[in-house]
C-alpha positions as CSV (number, residue, x, y, z in Angstrom):
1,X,0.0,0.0,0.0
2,X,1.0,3.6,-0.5
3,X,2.0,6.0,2.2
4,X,-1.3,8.0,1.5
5,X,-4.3,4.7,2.3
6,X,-7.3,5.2,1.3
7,X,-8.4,5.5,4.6
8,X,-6.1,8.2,5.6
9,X,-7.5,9.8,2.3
10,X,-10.6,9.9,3.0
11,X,-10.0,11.3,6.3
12,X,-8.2,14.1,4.4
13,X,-11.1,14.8,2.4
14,X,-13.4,15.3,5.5
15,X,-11.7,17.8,6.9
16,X,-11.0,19.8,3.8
17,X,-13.7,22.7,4.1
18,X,-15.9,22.3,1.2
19,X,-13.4,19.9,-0.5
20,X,-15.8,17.1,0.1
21,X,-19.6,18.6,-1.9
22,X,-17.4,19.4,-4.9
23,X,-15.4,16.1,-5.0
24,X,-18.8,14.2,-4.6
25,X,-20.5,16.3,-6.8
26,X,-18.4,14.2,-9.4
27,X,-18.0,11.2,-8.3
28,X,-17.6,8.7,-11.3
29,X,-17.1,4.7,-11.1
30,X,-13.1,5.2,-10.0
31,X,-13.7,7.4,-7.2
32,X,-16.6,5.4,-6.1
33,X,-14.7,2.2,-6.4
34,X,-12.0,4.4,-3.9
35,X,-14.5,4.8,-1.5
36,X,-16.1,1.1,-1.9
37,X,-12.1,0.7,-0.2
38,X,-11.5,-1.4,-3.9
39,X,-7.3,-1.8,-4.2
40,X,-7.5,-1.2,-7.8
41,X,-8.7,1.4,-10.3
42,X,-10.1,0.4,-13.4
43,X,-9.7,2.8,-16.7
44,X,-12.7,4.3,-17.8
45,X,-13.5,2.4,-21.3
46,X,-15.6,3.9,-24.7
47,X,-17.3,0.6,-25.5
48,X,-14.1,-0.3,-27.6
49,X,-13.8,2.7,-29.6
50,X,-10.3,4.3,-29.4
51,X,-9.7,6.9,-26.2
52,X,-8.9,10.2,-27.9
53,X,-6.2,11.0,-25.5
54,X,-4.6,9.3,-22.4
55,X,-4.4,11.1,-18.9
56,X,-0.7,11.4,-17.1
57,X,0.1,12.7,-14.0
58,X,2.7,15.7,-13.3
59,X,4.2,15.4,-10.3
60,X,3.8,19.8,-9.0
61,X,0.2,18.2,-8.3
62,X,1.6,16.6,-5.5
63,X,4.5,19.0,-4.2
64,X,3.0,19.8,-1.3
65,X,3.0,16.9,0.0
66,X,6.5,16.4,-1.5
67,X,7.7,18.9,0.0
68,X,5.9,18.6,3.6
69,X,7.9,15.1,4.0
70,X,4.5,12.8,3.3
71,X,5.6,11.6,0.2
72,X,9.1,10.5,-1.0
73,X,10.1,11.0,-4.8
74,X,10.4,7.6,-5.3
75,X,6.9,6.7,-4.4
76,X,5.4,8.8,-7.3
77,X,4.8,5.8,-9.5
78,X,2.6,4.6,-7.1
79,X,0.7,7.0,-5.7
80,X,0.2,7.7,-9.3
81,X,-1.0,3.9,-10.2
82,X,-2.9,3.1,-6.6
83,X,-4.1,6.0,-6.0
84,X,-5.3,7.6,-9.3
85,X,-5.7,4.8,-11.8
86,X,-2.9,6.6,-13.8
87,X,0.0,4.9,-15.3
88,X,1.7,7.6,-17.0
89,X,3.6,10.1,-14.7
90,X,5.8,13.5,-15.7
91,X,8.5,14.4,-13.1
92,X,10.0,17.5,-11.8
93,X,13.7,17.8,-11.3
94,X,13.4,19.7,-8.8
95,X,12.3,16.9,-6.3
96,X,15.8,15.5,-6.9
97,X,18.0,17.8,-7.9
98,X,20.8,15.9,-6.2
99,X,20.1,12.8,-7.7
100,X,20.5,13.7,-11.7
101,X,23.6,11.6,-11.8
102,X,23.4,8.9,-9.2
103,X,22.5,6.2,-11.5
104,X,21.8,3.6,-8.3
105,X,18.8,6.3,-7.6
106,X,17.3,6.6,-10.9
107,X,17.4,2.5,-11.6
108,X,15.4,2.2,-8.1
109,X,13.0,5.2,-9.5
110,X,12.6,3.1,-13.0
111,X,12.2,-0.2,-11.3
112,X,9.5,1.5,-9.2
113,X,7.9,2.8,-11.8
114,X,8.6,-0.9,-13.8
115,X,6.9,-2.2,-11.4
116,X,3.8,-1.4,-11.2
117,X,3.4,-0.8,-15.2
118,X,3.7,3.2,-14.9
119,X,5.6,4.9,-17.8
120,X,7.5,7.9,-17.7
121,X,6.8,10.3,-20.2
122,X,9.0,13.4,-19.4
123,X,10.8,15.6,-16.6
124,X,10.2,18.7,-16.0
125,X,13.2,21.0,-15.6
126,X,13.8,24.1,-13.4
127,X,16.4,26.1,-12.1
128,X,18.8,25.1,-14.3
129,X,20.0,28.6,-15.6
130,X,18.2,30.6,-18.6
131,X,18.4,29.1,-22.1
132,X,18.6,32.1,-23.6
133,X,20.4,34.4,-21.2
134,X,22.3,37.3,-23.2
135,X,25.7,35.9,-21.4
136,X,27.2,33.6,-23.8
137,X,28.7,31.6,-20.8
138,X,26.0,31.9,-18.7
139,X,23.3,30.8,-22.1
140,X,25.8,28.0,-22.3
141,X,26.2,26.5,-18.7
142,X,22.9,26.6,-18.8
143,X,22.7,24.5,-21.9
144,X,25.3,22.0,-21.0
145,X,23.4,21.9,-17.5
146,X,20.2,20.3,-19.1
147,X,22.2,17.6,-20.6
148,X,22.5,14.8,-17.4
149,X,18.3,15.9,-17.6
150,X,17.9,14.8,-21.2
151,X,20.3,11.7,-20.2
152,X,18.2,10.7,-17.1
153,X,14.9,11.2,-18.8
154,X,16.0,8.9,-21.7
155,X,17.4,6.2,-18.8
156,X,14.1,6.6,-16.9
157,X,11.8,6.1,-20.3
158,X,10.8,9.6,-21.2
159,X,10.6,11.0,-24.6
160,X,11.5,14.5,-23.4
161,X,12.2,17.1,-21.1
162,X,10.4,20.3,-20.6
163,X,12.5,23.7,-19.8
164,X,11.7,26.9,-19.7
165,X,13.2,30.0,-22.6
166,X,14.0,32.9,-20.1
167,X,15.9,35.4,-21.2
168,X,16.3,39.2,-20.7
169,X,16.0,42.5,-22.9
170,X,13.5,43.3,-26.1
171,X,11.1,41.1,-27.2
172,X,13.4,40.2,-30.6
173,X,16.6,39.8,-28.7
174,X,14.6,37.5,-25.9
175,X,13.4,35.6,-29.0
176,X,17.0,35.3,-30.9
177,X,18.6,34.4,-27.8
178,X,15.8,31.6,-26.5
179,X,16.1,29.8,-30.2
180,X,19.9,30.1,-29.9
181,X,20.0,28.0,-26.6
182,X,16.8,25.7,-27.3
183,X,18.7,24.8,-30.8
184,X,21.8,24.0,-28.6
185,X,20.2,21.8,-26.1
186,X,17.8,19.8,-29.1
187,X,21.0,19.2,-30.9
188,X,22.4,17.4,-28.0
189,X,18.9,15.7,-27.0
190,X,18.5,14.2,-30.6
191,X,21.4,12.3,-30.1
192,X,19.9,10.9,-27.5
193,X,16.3,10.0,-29.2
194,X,14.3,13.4,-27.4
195,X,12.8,15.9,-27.5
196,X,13.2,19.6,-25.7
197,X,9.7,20.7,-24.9
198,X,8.7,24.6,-23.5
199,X,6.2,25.5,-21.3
200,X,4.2,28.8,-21.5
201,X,6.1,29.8,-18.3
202,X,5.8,33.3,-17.7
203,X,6.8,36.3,-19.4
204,X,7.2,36.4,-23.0
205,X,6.8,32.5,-23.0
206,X,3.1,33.2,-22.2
207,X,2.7,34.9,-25.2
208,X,1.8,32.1,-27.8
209,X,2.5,34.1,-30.7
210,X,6.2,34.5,-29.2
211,X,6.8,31.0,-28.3
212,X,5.7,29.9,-31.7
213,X,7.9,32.0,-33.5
214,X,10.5,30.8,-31.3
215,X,10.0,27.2,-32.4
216,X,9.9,28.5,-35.6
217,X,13.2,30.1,-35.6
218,X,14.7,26.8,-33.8
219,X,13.2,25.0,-36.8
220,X,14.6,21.3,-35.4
221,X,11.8,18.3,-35.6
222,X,12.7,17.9,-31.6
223,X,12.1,21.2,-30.4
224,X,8.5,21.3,-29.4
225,X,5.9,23.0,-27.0
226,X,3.9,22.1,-24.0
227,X,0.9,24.2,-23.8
228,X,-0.6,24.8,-20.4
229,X,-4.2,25.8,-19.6
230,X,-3.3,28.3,-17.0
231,X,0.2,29.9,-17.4
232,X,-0.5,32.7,-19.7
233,X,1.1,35.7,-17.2
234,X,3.1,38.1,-19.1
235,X,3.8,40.2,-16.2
236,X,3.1,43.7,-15.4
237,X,-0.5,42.4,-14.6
238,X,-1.3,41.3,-18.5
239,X,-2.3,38.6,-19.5
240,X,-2.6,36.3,-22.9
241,X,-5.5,34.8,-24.1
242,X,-5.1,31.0,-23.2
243,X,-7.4,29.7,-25.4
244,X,-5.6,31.5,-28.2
245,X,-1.9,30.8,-27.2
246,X,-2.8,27.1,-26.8
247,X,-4.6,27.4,-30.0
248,X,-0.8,28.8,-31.1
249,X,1.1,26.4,-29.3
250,X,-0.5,23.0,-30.3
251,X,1.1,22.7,-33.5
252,X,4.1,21.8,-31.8
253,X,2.8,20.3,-28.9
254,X,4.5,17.0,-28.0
255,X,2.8,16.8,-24.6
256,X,-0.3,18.9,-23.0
257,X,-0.6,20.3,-19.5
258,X,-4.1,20.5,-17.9
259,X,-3.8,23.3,-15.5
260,X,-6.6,23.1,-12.7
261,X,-6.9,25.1,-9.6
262,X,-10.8,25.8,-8.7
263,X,-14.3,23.7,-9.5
264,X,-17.9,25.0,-9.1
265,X,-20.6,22.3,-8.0
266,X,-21.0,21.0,-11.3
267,X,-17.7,19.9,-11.7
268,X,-16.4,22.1,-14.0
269,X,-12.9,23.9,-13.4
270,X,-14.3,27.7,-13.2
271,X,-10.8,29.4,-14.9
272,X,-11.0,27.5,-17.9
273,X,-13.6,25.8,-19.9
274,X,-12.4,22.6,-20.7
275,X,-14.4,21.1,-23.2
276,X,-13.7,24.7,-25.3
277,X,-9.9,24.3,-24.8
278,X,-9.7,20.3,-25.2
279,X,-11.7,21.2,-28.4
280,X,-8.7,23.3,-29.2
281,X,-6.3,20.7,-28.4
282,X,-8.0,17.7,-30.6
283,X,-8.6,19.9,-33.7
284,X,-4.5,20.4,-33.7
285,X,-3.9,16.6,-34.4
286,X,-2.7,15.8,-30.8
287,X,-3.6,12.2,-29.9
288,X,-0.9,12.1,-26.7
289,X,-1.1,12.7,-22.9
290,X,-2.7,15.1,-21.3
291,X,-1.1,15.8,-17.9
292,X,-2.9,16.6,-14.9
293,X,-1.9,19.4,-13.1
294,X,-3.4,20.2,-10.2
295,X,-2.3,23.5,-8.4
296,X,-5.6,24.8,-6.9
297,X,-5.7,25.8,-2.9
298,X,-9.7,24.9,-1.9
299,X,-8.8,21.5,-2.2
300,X,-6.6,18.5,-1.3
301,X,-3.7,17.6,-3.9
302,X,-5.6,14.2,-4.2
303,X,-9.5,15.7,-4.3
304,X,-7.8,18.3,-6.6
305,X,-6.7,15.4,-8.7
306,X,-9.3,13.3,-8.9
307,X,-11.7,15.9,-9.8
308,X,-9.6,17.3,-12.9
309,X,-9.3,13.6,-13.8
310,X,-12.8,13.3,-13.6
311,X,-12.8,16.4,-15.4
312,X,-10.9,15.4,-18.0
313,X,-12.4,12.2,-18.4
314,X,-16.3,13.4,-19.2
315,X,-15.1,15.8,-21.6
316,X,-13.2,13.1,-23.8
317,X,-16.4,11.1,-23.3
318,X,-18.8,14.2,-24.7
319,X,-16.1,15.1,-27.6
320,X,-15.9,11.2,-28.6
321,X,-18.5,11.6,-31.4
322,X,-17.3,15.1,-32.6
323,X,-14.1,13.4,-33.4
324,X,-14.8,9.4,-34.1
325,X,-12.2,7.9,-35.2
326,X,-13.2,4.6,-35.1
């Protein structure tokens, strides 16, 4: 069993205030079987027409707990597999940074993950210096400092890594200097079979038009997107419209970040409408994951979770017929 039981869950979930109405407001067969105390989750089936998109797991939905000592880095597989009925998980270097080399850590976290059937689809990497900072040294530490990332996401499974293109000055030196590192890294990551995915992460990165035209200028078949729902800050106290930048993004999307923070009584996530937005995401072509980000406040990391994957799960059920595919 995991560190977080069921029964400890639950326990969770009746003290959160309110957490509890909007969780059960949704409740479908999985979280009813988590209740019923059943010790496995079965995957919601279409009546053997192909799923339009699986559902992963990023690992920031859980980094409170993480980081409050309740769960340990190598238990994300499965909490991910027991607990959610998800067998596709995206890391985050930053719950072991110290770890990127120690090859007896990441053969336990593959053999954790092995074991229970979970596959690793990416990590997510921060604070590893600013792929396009205007310092040539400092853009190129920060370069060679994603590579033992790219080589422990291709030991661990993944088919990418997601960074982030900070930079500094105008909008067309940001952009020159962003391509100029991203090219560098995806250069060194295609010799090792991956890919070198950016989030919308802030500042001119949550502009889609800029992040496009960045991928653009890098112009390599491995340097991709990852459009999230909900990071589309471009500071100053502007924001982008995110059903346009993901709309921007998706043409180079090799993975999908479903951002979720608050739901109103019906279930639905009240920032973004995500039948509208997985609309967007399905008319691009994308057939992949879609990870489950979970960074609300009103509820529990696992209510939180449950309800966008119960979220996520009606919505590929009601856009199943708009895009049979047999």
């Amino acid at each position: 069993m995991s560190i977080f039981s069921r029964r400890r869950f639950l326990k969770s979930s009746l003290a959160t205030s309110g957490g509890l109405a909007v969780a059960t407001a949704n409740l479908d067969f999985a979280f009813a079987d988590l209740l019923a105390g059943s010790h496995e989750f079965t995957s919601p089936t279409s009546a053997g027409r192909k799923l339009l998109f699986d559902i992963s797991l990023a690992q920031w939905s859980l980094h409170r707990s993480i980081r409050g000592g309740k769960l340990d880095n190598l238990e994300f597989p499965e909490v991910a597999k027991r607990e959610f009925g998800i067998e596709a998980i995206e890391y985050v270097n930053q719950f072991f940074m110290d770890k990127v080399k120690n090859q007896d850590y990441l053969s336990e976290l593959k053999k954790r993950a092995d074991d229970q059937g979970v596959k690793t689809l990416l990590i997510m990497c921060d604070g590893v210096g600013q792929l396009g900072a205007p310092d040539e040294d400092a853009r190129t530490k920060a370069v060679e400092g994603h590579y033992a990332w790219v080589e422990a996401s291709k030991f661990l499974g993944g088919h990418s890594i997601r960074v982030n293109a900070g930079s500094s000055g105008s909008r067309e030196e940001q952009a020159k200097l962003a391509a100029d590192g991203l090219a560098r890294l995806s250069e060194f990551a295609g010799q090792h079979g991956l890919n070198v995915i950016v989030e919308n992460h802030g500042g001119w990165s949550s502009d889609g038009s800029w992040l496009a035209g960045v991928i653009k200028e890098v112009g390599m078949d491995n340097c991709g997107t990852l459009p999230d729902f909900g990071n589309f800050n471009t500071g100053g106290g502007r924001s982008y419209d995110r059903y346009l930048g993901v709309e921007e993004l998706m043409p180079f999307a090799k993975a999908v970040s479903a951002k979720s923070h608050d739901f109103d009584d019906d279930g639905n996530e009240i920032h973004t409408d995500y039948l509208k937005m997985m609309r967007i995401v399905l008319q691009a072509g994308y057939r992949g994951f879609v990870g489950i980000e979970y960074e609300g406040g009103k509820l529990g990391e696992f209510e939180g979770i449950l309800a966008t994957k119960s979220l996520l799960e009606r919505v590929r059920e009601e856009l199943a017929s708009e895009f049979d595919e047999g």
